[in-house]
Structures are given as structure tokens and as C-alpha cells.
N, C-alpha and C positions, 0 to 999 in steps of 0.2 A: 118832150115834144117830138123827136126825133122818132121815137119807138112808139110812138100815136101816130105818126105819119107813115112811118114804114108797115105798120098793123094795116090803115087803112089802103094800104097800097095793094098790100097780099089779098087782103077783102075782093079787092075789086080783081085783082087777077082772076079768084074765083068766080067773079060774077061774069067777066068776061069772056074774049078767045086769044089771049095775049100769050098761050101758052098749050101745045098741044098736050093733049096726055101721054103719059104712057099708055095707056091703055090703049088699041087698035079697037074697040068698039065706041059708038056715037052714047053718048051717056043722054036718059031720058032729062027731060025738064026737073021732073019729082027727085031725080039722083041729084042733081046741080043744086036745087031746093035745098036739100037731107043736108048738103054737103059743105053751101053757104053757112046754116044755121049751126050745124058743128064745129066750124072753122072758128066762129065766135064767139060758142061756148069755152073753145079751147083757149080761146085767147084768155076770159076771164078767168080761166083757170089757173095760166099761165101766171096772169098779171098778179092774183092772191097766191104764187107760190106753191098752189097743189101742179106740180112738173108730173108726176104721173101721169093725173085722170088729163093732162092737157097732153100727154104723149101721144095717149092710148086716143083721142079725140082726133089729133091730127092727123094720125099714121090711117085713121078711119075715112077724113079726107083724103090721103093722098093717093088710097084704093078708087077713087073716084076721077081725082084731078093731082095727078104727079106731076108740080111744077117746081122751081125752083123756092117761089118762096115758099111752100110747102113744106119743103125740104130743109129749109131754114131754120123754120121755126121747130121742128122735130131737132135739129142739133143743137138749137139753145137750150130745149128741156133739155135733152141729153147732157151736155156742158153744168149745168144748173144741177144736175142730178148728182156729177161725180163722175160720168162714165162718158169720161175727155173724150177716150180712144176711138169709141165708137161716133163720138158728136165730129172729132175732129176728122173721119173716115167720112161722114155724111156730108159734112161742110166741103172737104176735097171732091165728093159727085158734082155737089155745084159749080165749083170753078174746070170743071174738065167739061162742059157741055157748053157748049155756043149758043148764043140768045141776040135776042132784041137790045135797045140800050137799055130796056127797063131791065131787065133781065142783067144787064154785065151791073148795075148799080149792085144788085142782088149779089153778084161774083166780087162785086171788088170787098162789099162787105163780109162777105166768107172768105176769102185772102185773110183778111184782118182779123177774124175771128180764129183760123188756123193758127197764124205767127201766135197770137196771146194764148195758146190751148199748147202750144208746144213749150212756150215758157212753164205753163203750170204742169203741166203732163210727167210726173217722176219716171225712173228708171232705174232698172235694176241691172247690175254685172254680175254673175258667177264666176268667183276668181276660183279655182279647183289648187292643192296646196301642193299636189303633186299631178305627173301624167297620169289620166286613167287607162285603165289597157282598152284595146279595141273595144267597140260595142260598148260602150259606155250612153247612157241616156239620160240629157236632164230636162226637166218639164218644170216650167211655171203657172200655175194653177192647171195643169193637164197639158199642155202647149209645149212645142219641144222649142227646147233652147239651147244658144250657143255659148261657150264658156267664154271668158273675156270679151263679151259683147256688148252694150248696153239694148236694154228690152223696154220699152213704153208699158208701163202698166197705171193703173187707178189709183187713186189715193184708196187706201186700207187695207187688209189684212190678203195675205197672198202665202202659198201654201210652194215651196221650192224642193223639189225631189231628184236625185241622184242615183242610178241603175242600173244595171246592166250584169251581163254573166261576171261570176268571179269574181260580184262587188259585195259587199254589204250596204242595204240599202239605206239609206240616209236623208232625210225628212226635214225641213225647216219651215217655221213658221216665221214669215215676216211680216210688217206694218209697215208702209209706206206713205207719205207726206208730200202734198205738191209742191211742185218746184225742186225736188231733192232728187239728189244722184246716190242710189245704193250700192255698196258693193258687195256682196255676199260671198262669205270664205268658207270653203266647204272641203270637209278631213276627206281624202281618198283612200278607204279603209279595202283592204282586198281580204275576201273572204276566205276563212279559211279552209283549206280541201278534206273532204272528207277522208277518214282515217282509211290505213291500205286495210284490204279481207287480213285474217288472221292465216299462218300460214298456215297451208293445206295439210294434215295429219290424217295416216291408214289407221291410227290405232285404235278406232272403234271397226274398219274394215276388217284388221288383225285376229279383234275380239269376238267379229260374229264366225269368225273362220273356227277361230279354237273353238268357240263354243258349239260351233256345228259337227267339226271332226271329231267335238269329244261325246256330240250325241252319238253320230252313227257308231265309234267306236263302243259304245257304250250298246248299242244294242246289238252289235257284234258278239259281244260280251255275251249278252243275253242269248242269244243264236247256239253260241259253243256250247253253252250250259245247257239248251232245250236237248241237244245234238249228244252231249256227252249224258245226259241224264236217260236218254232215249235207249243209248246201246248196254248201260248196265240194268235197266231194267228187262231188255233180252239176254243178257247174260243171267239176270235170277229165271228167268222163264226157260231157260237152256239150261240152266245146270240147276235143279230144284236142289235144298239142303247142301249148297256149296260143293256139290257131287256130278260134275258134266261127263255124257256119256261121249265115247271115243268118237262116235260117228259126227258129235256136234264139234269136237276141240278144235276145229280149223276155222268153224264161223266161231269161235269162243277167243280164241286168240286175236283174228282180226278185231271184234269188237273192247277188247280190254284196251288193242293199238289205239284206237278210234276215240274212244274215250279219253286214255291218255292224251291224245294231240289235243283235243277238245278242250283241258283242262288246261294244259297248257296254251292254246290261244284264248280263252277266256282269259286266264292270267294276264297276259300282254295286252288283249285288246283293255282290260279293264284298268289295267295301271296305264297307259296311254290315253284312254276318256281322262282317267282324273288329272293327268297333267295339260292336256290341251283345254280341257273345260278350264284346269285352276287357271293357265296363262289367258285364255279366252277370258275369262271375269277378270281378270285384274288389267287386261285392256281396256274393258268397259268400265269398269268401278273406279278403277284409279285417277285422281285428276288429271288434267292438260301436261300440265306441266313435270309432270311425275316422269322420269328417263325410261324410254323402253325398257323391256329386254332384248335382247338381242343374241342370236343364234350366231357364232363363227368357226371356222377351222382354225386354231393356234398352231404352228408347226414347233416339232420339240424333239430334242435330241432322240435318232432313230422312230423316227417317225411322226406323226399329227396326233389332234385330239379335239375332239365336236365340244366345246365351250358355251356354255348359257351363261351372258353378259348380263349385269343389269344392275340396277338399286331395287332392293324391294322390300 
């Protein structure tokens, strides 16, 4: 009987001026019309339990006519639905807005609806099991939250996330129950840091060296040879049948010098390509971990000596 009285009461608030709008424009006669015949569609919607299509009905209303009882009846589908938080946030508009005495009937009854939404309304605490380091972030269904707090949430399933630099993130699925106090224990897991660079090695630096000094010496090589082959073939053209005439034996002896030097730096250059190429490859070819070689001066009785270090 109570809640047939209080229906026909809102009824009429609509059909009245017992209650300004929110709205700053004068609402036509055909809007108050739309707005009455919706107000009591939603009621019976309300009354058979479809809390939806009676939400969505009212909140149509109160685009028209935003009154208290309006506002009433959009927090009990709210409440009826499951989603306390928001019914009990609407119910609180009511009582913070000053009215007529019809109006405070309307407030003392959202007073009372409050206190019963806060008994049912659960709550969650995140108890964290160690400190997190700075920058640490946690969120309840996306919402930041605070650790050893308690958090108003809905009856059912809620999604609790743990973050931040230097953590591992860490994800919890809860279900919550009205009237119940949760507490939620969550591992403070710190991530582990990524591993050091490996440490910095020349020895592929090493390797293109030798293999480079052992190219050019190697066409050094070649050079002496083009150079030494050059002057003994003017030495056959100067001395035809191994028989040089007086006047040439002065270019004849310089060129035999010439050649000889020539053969002897081919000599050198060519055994120095193959040892710088061989140490150049086996800087490149050889694993990481494989010991240099290594060049030193050893000092030794009356005197020193140039030493090639290594494993190989």
C-alpha cells in the first residue's frame, strides 16, 4: 500500500509544478504528456520486475522533469538491479538538495534506503604481502585503488590488477557477495632485470685488421713480383743469349739489384699476408670464448724477445 501511495505521489509530482526542473527551458504541454505516460509505463515495468526497460523509461523522464522522486525511482531499479554503488550515489543526490515537505518525505526515504544499501554493498581490501617499490599501481575493475583500504564494489565478479615499473604484473579474479567484507592477498613479485650486454670484445675488430693487412700485404706481394719480373725481362732484352754488351753492364747490374730486392720483399710481404690473414681468420672463425692470441715483449737474460701468446 505504502509503495501505491508513494507511486501515486511521484505521478502527480509529474503532472504538477511541485518540483522545478533541472532543465532551464519551459518543457511544452506534449513533453509533460510523453513524460507523464512514460513515468507509468515505467512504473509497471518496475512493478513486473523488468528493472531495465523501467531504468531506461525513467532516466527518459527525468530528461524532461528531474525531480526528486524521479530520481528515486531510477535508484531503486538501480538497487534491484545489483548496482548498489551507483543506486546508493543517486539516492545521496536526493538527500543533498533542499525541497518542499513533500520533497524531504522523498529525502528522509533515501536516508533509509542509503543506511540498507550500505549494509548490503561488499567491500574489498588489498592486503599487498610485502612493500611495493615506488610506482606501484593497483586497479579494481580499471579504478585505482588503495592498498589496506576497504573499496565499495557490486555483488560479482571483479577483475583486481597489480603494476607498475620493476613489478611483475599480477591479475586476480574475484567474486564478491553482498554484505561481505573481502580481503585480497596479493604476492609482490619484483621483476627480474634484464641481463648485463655481454662484455665488449675487439676480436672480430682484430680480425678484420689482419685480414685487411694480410690483403694489402699480399698484393704487395704481387707488386714486387710484377716489379721483379719486369727488370729481368730487360735484363733478357739487354743481354740477348746471356751475353750483355759493356756499354749496357751498368743498367744490367742495377736491374739484377732491383730484382733481387724485389724478390726478397715479395718474400716478406708474402709470409707476413699469410700470417696476418692466418691470425685475422682465426679471430673471426674462432668462438667467443676461445683465449686470444696475444703479442708481448718477454725480457730475458741479456736481452728481450717478441712472443706470440695464445691457445690455439
Amino acid at each position: 500500500m505504502r509503495r501505491l501511495v508513494f507511486g501515486l505521489t511521484l505521478a502527480c509530482a509529474l503532472c504538477g509544478e511541485v518540483a522545478a526542473p533541472a532543465v532551464a527551458r519551459a518543457q511544452t504541454p506534449a513533453e509533460i504528456q510523453t513524460a507523464r505516460e512514460t513515468f507509468v509505463a515505467a512504473m509497471k515495468d518496475e512493478q513486473a520486475g523488468n528493472l531495465n526497460e523501467a531504468l531506461v523509461k525513467f532516466r527518459q523522464v527525468q530528461k524532461v522533469k528531474d525531480t526528486p522522486q524521479v530520481r528515486y525511482r531510477i535508484a531503486t531499479c538501480l538497487a534491484g538491479s545489483g548496482k548498489l554503488r551507483e543506486a546508493k550515489k543517486t539516492f545521496g543526490e536526493i538527500t543533498a538538495q533542499p525541497g518542499n515537505q513533500e520533497e524531504k518525505d522523498v529525502e528522509t526515504a533515501a536516508k533509509e534506503q542509503i543506511a540498507a544499501l550500505t549494509a548490503r554493498t561488499p567491500t574489498v581490501t588489498i592486503h599487498l604481502r610485502t612493500q611495493p617499490p615506488a610506482g606501484a599501481e593497483i586497479q579494481i575493475d580499471g579504478q585505482p585503488a588503495v592498498a589496506e583500504q576497504p573499496h565499495d564494489v557490486d555483488p560479482g565478479p571483479h577483475t583486481v590488477i597489480l603494476s607498475g615499473a620493476g613489478l611483475k604484473r599480477a591479475e586476480l579474479q574475484i567474486t564478491t557477495q553482498e554484505s561481505t567484507k573481502q580481503v585480497v592477498e596479493m604476492a609482490v613479485e619484483v621483476d627480474a632485470p634484464p641481463p648485463p650486454p655481454p662484455p665488449s670484445s675487439n676480436r672480430r675488430t682484430y680480425g678484420f685488421i689482419g685480414v685487411g693487412v694480410g690483403g694489402a700485404l699480399a698484393i704487395g706481394t704481387i707488386v714486387a713480383l710484377v716489379v721483379r719480373n719486369g727488370d729481368i725481362d730487360a735484363i733478357k732484352k739487354d743481354c740477348p743469349g746471356n751475353i750483355c754488351p759493356t756499354a749496357t753492364q751498368h743498367d744490367v747490374t742495377s736491374a739484377k739489384g732491383n730484382a733481387n730486392t724485389a724478390a726478397v720483399a715479395a718474400g716478406i710481404m708474402g709470409a707476413g699476408a699469410l700470417i696476418a690473414g692466418g691470425v685475422g681468420a682465426y679471430f673471426l672463425l674462432t668462438p667467443e670464448k676461445a683465449p686470444a692470441a696475444a703479442i708481448g715483449f718477454a725480457p730475458r737474460d741479456g736481452g728481450g724477445m717478441l712472443q706470440l701468446r695464445g691457445q690455439f
